[in-house]
PyMOL CGO cylinders between C-alpha atoms (Angstrom):
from pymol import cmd
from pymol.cgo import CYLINDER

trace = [
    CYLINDER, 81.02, 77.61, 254.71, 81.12, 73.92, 253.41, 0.3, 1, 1, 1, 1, 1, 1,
    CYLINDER, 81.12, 73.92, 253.41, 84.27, 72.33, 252.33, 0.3, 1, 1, 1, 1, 1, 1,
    CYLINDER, 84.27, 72.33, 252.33, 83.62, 69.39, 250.03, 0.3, 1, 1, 1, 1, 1, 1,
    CYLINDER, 83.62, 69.39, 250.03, 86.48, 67.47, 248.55, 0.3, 1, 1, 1, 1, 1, 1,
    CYLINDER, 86.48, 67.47, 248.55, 86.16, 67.12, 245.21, 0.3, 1, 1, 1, 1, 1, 1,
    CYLINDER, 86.16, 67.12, 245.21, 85.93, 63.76, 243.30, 0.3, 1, 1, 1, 1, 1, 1,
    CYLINDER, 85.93, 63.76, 243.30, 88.07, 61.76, 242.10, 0.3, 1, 1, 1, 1, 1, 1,
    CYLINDER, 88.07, 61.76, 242.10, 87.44, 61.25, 238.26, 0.3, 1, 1, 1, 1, 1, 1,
    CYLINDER, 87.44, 61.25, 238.26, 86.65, 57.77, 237.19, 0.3, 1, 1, 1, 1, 1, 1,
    CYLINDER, 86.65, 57.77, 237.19, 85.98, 56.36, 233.80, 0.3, 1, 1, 1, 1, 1, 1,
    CYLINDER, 85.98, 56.36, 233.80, 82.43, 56.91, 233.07, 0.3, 1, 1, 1, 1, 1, 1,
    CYLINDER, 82.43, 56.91, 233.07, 81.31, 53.23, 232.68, 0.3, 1, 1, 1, 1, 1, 1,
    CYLINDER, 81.31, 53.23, 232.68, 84.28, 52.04, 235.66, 0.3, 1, 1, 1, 1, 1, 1,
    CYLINDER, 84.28, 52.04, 235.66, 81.62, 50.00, 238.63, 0.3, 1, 1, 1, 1, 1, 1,
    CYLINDER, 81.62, 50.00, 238.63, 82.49, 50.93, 241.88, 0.3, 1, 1, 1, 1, 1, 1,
    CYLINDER, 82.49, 50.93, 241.88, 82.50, 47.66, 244.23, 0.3, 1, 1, 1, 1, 1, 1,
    CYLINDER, 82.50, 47.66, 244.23, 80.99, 48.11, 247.89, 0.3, 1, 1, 1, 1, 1, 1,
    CYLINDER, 80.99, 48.11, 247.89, 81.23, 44.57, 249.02, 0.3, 1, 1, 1, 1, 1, 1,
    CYLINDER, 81.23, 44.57, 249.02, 79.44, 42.70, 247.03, 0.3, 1, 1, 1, 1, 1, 1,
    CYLINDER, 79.44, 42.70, 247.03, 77.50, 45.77, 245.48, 0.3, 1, 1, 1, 1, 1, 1,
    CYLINDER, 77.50, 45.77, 245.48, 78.21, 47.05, 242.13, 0.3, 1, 1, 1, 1, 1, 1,
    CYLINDER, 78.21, 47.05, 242.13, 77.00, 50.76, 241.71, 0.3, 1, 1, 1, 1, 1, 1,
    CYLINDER, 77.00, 50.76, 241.71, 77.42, 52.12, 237.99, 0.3, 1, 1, 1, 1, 1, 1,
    CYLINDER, 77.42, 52.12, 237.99, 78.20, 49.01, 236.43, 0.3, 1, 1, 1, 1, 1, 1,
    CYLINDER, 78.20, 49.01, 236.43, 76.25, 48.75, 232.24, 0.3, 1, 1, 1, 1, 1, 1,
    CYLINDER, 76.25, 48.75, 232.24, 76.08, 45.00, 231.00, 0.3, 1, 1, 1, 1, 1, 1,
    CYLINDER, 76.08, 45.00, 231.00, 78.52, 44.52, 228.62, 0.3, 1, 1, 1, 1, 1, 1,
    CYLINDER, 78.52, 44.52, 228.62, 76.43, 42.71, 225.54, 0.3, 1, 1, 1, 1, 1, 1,
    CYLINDER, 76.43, 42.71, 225.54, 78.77, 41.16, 222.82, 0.3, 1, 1, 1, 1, 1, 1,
    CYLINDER, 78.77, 41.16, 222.82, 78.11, 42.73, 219.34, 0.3, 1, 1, 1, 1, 1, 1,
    CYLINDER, 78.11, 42.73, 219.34, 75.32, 41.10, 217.19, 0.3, 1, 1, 1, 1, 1, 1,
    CYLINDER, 75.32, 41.10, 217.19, 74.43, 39.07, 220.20, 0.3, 1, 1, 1, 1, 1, 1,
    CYLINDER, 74.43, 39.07, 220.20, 70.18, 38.36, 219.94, 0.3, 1, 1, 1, 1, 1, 1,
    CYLINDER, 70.18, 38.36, 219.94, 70.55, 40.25, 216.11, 0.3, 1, 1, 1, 1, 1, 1,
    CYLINDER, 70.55, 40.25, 216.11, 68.95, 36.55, 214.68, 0.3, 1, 1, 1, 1, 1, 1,
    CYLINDER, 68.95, 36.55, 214.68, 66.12, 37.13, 217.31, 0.3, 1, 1, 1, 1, 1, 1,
    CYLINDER, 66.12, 37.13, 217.31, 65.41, 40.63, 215.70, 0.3, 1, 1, 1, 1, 1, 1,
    CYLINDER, 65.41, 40.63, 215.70, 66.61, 40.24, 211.85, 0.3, 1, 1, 1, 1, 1, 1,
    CYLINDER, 66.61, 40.24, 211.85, 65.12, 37.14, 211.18, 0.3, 1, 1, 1, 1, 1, 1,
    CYLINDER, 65.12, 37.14, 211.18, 67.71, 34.61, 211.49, 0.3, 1, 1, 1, 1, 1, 1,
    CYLINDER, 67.71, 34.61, 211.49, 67.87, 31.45, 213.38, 0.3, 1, 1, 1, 1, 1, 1,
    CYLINDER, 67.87, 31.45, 213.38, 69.39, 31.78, 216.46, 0.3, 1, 1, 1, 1, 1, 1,
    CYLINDER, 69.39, 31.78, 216.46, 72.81, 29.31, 216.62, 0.3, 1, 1, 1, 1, 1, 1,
    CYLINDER, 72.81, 29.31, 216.62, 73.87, 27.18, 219.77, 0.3, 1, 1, 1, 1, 1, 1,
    CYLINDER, 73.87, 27.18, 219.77, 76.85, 29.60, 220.09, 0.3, 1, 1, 1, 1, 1, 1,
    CYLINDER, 76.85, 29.60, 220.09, 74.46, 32.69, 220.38, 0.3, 1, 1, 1, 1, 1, 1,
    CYLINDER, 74.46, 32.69, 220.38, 71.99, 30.61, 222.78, 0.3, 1, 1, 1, 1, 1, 1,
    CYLINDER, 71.99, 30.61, 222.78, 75.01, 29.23, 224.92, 0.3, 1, 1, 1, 1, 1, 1,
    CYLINDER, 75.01, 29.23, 224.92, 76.53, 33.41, 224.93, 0.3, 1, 1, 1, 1, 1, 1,
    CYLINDER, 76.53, 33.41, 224.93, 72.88, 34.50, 226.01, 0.3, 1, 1, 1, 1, 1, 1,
    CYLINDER, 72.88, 34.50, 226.01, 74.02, 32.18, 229.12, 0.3, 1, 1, 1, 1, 1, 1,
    CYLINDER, 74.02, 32.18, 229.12, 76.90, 34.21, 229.14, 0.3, 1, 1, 1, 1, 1, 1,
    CYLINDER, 76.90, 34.21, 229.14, 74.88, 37.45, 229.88, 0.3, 1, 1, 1, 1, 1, 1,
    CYLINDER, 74.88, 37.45, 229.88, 71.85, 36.19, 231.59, 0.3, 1, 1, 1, 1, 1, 1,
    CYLINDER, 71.85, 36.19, 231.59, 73.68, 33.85, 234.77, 0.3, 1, 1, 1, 1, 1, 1,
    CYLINDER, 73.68, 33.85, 234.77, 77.60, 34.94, 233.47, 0.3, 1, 1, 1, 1, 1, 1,
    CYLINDER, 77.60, 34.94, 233.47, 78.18, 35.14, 236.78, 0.3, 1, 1, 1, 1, 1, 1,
    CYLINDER, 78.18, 35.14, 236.78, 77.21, 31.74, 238.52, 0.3, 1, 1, 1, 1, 1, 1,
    CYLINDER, 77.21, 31.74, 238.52, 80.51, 29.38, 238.85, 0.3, 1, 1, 1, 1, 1, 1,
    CYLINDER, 80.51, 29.38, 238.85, 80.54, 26.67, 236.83, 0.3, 1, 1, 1, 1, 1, 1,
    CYLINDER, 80.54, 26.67, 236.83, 79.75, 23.19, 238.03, 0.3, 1, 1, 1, 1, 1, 1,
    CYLINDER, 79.75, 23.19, 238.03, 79.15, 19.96, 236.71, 0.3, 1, 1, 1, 1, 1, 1,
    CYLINDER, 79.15, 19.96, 236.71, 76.25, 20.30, 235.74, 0.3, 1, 1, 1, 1, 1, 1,
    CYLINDER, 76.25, 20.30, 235.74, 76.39, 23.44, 233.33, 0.3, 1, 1, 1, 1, 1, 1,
    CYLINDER, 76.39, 23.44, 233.33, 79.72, 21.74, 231.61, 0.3, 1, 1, 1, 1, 1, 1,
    CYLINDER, 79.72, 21.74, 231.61, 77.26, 18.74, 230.79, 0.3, 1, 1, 1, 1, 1, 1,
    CYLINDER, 77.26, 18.74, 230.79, 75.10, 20.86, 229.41, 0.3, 1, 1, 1, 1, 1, 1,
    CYLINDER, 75.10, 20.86, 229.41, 77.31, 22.87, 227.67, 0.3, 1, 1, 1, 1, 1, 1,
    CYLINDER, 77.31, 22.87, 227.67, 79.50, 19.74, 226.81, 0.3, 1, 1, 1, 1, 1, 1,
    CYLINDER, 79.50, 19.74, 226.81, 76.15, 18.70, 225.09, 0.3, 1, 1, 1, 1, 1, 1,
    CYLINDER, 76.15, 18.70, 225.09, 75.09, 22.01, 223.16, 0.3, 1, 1, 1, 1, 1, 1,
    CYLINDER, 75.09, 22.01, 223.16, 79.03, 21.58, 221.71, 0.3, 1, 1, 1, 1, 1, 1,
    CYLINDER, 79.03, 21.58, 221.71, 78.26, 17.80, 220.64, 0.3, 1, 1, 1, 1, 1, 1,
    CYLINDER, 78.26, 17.80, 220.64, 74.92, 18.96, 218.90, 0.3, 1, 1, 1, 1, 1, 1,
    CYLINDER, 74.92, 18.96, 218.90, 76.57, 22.49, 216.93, 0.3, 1, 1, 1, 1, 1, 1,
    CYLINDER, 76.57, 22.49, 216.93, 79.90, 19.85, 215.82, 0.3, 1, 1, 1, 1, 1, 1,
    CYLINDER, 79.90, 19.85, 215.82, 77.80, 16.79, 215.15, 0.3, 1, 1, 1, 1, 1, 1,
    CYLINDER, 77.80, 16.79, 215.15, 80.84, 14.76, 216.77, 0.3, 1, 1, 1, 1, 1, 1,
    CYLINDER, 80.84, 14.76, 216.77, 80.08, 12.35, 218.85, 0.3, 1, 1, 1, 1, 1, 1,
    CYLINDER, 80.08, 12.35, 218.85, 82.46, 13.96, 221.41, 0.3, 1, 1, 1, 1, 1, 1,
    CYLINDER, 82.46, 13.96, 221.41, 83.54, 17.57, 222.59, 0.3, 1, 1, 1, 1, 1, 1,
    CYLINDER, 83.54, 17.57, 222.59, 86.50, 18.82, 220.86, 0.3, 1, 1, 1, 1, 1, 1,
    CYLINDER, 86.50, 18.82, 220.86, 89.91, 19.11, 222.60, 0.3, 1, 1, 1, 1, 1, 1,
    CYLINDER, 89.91, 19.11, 222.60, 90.70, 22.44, 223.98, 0.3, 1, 1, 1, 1, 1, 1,
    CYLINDER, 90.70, 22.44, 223.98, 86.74, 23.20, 222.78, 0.3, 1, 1, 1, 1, 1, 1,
    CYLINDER, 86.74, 23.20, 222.78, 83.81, 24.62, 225.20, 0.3, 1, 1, 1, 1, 1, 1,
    CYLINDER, 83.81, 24.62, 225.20, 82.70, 22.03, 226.41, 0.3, 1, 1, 1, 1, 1, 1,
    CYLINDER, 82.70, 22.03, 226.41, 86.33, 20.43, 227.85, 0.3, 1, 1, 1, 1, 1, 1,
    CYLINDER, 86.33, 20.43, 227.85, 87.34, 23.83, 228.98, 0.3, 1, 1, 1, 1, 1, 1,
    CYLINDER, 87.34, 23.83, 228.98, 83.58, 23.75, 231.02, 0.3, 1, 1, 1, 1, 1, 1,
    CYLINDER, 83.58, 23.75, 231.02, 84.38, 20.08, 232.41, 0.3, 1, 1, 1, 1, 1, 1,
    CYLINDER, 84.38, 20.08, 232.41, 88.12, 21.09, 233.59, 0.3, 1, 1, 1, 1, 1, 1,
    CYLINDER, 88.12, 21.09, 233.59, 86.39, 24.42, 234.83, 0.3, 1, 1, 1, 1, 1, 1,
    CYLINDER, 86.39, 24.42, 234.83, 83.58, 22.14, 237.19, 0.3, 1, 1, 1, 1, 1, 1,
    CYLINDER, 83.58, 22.14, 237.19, 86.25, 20.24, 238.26, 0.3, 1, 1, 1, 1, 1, 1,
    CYLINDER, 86.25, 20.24, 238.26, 88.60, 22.77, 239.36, 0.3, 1, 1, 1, 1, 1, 1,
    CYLINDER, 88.60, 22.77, 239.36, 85.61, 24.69, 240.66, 0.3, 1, 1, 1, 1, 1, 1,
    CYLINDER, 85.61, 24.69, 240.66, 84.80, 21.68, 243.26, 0.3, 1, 1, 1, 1, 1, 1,
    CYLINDER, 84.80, 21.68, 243.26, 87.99, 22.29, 244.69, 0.3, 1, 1, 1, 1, 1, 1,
    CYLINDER, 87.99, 22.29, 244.69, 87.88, 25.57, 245.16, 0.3, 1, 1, 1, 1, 1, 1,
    CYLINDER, 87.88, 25.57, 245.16, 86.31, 27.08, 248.59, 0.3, 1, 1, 1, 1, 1, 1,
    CYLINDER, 86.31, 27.08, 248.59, 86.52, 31.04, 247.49, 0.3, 1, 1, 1, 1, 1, 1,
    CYLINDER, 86.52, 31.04, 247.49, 83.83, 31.78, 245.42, 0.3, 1, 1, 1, 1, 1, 1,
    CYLINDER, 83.83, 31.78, 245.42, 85.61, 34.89, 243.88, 0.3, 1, 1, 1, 1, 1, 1,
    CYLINDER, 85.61, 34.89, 243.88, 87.96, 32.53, 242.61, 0.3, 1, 1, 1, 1, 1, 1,
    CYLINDER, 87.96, 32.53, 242.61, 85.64, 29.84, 240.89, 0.3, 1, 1, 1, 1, 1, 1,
    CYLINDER, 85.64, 29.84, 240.89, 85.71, 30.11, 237.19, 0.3, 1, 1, 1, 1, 1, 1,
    CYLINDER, 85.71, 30.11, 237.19, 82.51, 31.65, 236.17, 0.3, 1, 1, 1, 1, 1, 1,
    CYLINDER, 82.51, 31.65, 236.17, 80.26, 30.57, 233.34, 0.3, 1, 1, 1, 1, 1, 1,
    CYLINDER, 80.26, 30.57, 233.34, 80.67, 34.27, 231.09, 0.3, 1, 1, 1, 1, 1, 1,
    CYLINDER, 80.67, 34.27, 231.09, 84.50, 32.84, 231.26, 0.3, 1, 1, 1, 1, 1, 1,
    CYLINDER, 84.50, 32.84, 231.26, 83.60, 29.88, 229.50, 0.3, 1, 1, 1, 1, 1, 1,
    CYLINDER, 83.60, 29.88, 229.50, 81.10, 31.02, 226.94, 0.3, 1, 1, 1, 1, 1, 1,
    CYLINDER, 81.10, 31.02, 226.94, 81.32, 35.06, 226.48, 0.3, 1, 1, 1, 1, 1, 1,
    CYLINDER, 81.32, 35.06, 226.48, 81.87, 34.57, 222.25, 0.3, 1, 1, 1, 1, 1, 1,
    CYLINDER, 81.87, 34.57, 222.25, 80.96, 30.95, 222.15, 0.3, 1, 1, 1, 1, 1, 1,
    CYLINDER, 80.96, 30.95, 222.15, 80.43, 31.45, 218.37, 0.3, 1, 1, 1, 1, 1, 1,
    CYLINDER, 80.43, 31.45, 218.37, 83.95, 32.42, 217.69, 0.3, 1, 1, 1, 1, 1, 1,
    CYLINDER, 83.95, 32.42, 217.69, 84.67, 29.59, 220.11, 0.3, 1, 1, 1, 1, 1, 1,
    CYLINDER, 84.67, 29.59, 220.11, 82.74, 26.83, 218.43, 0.3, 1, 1, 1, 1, 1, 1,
    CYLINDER, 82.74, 26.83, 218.43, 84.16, 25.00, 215.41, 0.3, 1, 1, 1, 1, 1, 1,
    CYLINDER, 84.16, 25.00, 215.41, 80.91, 24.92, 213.95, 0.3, 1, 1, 1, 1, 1, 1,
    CYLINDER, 80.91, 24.92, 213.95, 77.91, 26.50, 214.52, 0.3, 1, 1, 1, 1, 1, 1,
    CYLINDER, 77.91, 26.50, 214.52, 74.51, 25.57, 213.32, 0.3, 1, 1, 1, 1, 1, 1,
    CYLINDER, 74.51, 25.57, 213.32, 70.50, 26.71, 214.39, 0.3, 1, 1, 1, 1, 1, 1,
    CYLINDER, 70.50, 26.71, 214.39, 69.21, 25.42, 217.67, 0.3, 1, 1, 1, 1, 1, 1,
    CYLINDER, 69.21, 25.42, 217.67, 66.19, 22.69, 217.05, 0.3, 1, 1, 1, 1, 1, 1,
    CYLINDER, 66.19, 22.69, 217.05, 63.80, 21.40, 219.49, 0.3, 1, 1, 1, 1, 1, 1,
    CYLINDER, 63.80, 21.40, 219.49, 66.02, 18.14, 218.93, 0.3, 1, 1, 1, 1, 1, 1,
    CYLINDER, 66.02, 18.14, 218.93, 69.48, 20.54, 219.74, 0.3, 1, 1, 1, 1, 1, 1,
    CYLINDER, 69.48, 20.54, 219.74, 67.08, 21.48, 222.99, 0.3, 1, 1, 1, 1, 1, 1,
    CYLINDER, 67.08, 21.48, 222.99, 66.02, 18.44, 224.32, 0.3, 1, 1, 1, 1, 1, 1,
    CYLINDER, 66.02, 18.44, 224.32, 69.72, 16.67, 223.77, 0.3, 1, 1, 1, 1, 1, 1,
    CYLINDER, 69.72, 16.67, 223.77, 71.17, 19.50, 226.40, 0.3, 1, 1, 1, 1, 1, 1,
    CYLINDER, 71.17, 19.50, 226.40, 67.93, 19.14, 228.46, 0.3, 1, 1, 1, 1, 1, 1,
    CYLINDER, 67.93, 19.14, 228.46, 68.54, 15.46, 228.66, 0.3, 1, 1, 1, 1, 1, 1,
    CYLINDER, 68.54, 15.46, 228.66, 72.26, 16.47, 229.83, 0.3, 1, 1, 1, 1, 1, 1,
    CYLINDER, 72.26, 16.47, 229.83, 70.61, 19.16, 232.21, 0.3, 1, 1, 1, 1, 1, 1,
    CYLINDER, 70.61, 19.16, 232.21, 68.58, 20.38, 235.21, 0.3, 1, 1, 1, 1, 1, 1,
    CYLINDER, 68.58, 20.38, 235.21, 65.94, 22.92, 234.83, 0.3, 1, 1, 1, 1, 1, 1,
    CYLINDER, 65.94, 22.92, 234.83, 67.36, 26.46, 233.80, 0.3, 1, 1, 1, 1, 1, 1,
    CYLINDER, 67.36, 26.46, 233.80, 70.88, 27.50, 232.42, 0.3, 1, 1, 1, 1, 1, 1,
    CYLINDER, 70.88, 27.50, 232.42, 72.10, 26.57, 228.89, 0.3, 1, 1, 1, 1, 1, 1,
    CYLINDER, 72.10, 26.57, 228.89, 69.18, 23.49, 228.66, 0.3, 1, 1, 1, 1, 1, 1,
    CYLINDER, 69.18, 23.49, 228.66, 66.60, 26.52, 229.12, 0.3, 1, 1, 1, 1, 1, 1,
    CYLINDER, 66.60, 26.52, 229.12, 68.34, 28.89, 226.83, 0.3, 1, 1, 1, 1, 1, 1,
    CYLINDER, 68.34, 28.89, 226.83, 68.80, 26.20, 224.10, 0.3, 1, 1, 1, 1, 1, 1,
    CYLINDER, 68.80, 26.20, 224.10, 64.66, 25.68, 224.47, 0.3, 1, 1, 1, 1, 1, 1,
    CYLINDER, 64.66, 25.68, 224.47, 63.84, 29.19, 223.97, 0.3, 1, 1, 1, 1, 1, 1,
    CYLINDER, 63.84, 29.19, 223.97, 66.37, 29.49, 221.44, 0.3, 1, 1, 1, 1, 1, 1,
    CYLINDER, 66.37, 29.49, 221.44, 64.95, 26.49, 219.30, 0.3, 1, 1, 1, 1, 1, 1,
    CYLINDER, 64.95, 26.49, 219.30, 61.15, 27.51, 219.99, 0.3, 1, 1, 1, 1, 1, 1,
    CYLINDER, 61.15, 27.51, 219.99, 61.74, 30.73, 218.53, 0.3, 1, 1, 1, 1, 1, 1,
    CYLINDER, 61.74, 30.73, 218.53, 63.28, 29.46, 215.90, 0.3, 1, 1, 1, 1, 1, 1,
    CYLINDER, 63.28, 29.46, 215.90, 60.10, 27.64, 214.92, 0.3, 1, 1, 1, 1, 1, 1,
    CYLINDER, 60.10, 27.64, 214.92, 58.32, 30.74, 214.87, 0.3, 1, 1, 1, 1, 1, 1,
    CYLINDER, 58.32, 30.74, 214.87, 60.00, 32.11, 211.94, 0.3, 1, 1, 1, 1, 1, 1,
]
cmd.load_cgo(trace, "trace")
């Protein structure tokens, strides 16, 4: 006869952490997050810079993602600098903190920064291929830069 101890209940969508192994874990996707893609909209810098969110949330943030996301800030304001308290300083003082930090469990990560970037952004406006190439310019290849390109190149298809 087989004893088996039964399980202890756990909320259904709860991830279970072996190591560094999730098991059971959904993505979490903001509400209306990608709806421009399908309704018809243009897709904003804040829901290009929150598709960064989702896609590489978890990466830490370093220098160069708050330059890039410094710059997608600049373009959606039209200031000539990123606001106080904004996404973009809150990405600069996170790379800076982050470079002194050893633990990587303890680095600020980039879904901190920019999970609802649209609520977060003063103003918000459609991603163009010149909104693109201003972060790319700020950028290496991949992260907010790439998500601002796609972003803008769809945009030109509707």
């Amino acid at each position: 006869m087989s004893h088996v101890q039964p399980k202890k209940p756990e909320p259904e969508h709860e991830a279970r952490k072996y190591g560094d192994v999730s098991e059971g874990q959904e993505p979490v996707v903001p509400t209306g997050l990608g709806s421009a893609a399908i309704d018809g909209d243009p897709i904003t810098i804040g829901e290009a810079l929150e598709a960064v969110a989702i896609s590489v949330g978890n990466k830490a943030v370093d220098q160069n993602d708050a330059d890039e996301i410094s710059a997608a800030e600049i373009r959606a304001t039209g200031e000539s600098t990123v606001r106080s308290g904004g996404v973009g300083e809150t990405a600069q003082a996170a790379a800076t903190l982050n470079s002194q930090v050893t633990r990587q469990q303890d680095k600020t990560k980039l879904s901190d920064i920019l999970t609802d970037a649209t609520e977060k952004l003063s103003v918000d406006k459609a991603v163009t291929k010149e909104d693109a190439e201003a972060v790319h310019a700020a950028a290496e290849p991949g992260g907010v830069a790439a998500s601002m390109a796609t972003a803008a190149n769809l945009n030109e298809l509707k």
